[in-house]
N, C-alpha and C positions, 0 to 999 in steps of 0.2 A: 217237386222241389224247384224252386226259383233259383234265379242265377247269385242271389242274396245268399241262398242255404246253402250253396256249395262254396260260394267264398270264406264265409263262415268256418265251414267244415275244413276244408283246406288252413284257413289260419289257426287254428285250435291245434290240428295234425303236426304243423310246424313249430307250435309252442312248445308242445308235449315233446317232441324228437329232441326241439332245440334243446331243453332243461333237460333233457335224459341225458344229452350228451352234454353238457355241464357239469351233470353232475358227477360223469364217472371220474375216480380219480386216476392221477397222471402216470405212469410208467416210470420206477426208479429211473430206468435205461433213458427213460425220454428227458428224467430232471437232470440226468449228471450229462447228459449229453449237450444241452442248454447251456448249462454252467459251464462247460468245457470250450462252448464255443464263444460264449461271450467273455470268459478271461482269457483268449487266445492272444489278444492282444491284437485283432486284425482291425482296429478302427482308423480311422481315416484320420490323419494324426497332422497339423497345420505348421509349419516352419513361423514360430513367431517373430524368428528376428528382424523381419521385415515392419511389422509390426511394433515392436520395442523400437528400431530407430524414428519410425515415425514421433512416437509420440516423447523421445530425445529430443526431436526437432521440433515439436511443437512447445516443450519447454524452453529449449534455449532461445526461439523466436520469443515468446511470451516473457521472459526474462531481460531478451533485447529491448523490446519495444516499451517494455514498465520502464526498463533504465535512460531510455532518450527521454520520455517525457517526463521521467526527475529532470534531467539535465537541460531540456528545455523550459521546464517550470521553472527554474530558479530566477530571481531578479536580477539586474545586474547590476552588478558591484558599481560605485560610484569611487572611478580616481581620479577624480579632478578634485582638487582641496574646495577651489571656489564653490564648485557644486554641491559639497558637503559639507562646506560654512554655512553655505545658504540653507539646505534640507535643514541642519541641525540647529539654527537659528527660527524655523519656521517652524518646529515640534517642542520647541521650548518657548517660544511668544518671548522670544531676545529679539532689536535690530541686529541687524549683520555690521551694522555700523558701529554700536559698541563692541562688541565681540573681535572689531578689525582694532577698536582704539587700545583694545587690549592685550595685541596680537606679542607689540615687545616687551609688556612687563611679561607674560604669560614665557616669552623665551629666557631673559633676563633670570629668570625664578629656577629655567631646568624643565618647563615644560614643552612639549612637542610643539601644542597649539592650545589657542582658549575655549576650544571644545571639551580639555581633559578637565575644565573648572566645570564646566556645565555639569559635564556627569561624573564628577565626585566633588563631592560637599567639601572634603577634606581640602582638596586643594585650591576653591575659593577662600576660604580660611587661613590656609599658608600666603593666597598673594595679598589677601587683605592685612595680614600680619607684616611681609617682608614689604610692602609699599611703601617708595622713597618718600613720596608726598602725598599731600592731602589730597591733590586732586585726582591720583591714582587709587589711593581707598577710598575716595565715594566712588567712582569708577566701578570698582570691585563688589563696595556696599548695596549699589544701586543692581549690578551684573546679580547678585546672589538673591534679590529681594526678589527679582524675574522670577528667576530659577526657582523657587523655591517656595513661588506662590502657590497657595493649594487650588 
């Protein structure tokens, strides 16, 4: 017999034991004694609150940082009248120079400024109606025909 036959022999030997002893079955004493130590409650039990603050903090950071870049996103507001005659005169394709000739009938009438004619119809209509003179409603006629172009 070669060194092949006895290794052989020897793994066969080891199967056989191995499955023998597989297959005996287990000892009441050995299952409840099993179960009695793993619901003892001895497991290695982790303090999470260290844990929950962290990730408190990684929310109120991530809360933080979403809310500055709203607040850096935003435009900024235009309060200069001038600067907002002009923008509002360049998105409606008006001169800023009609819009200035129109600046005292527009108070005259009860209005703020002749931006409130631009963006409502209604109140081109009221200064073309309340206009002392003619050359205040063409003024007005000409200001609405702008506005109003498609």
């Amino acid at each position: 017999m070669g060194v092949r036959a006895g290794l052989s022999a020897v793994a066969l030997w080891a199967c056989l034991c191995g499955t023998a002893l597989a297959q005996q079955k287990p000892k009441l004493e050995d299952v409840l004694r099993s179960i009695n130590e793993s619901s003892r409650g001895e497991t290695n039990t982790v303090d999470f609150k260290p844990f929950l603050l962290a990730i408190v903090a990684c929310g109120l950071m991530y809360f933080a940082v979403k809310h500055w870049n709203i607040r850096l996103a935003r435009p900024k507001s235009l309060n200069n009248h001038a600067k907002l005659l002009k923008e509002m005169s360049a998105a409606a394709g008006v001169p800023v120079r009609k819009l200035r000739s129109l600046e005292p009938l527009a108070r005259a009438q009860g209005l703020s400024s002749p931006l409130v004619a631009i963006l409502c119809p209604s109140a081109i209509t009221d200064l073309a109606r309340n206009a002392k003179t003619e050359a205040e409603r063409k003024a007005v006629m000409e200001l609405a025909q702008e506005v109003l172009k498609p």
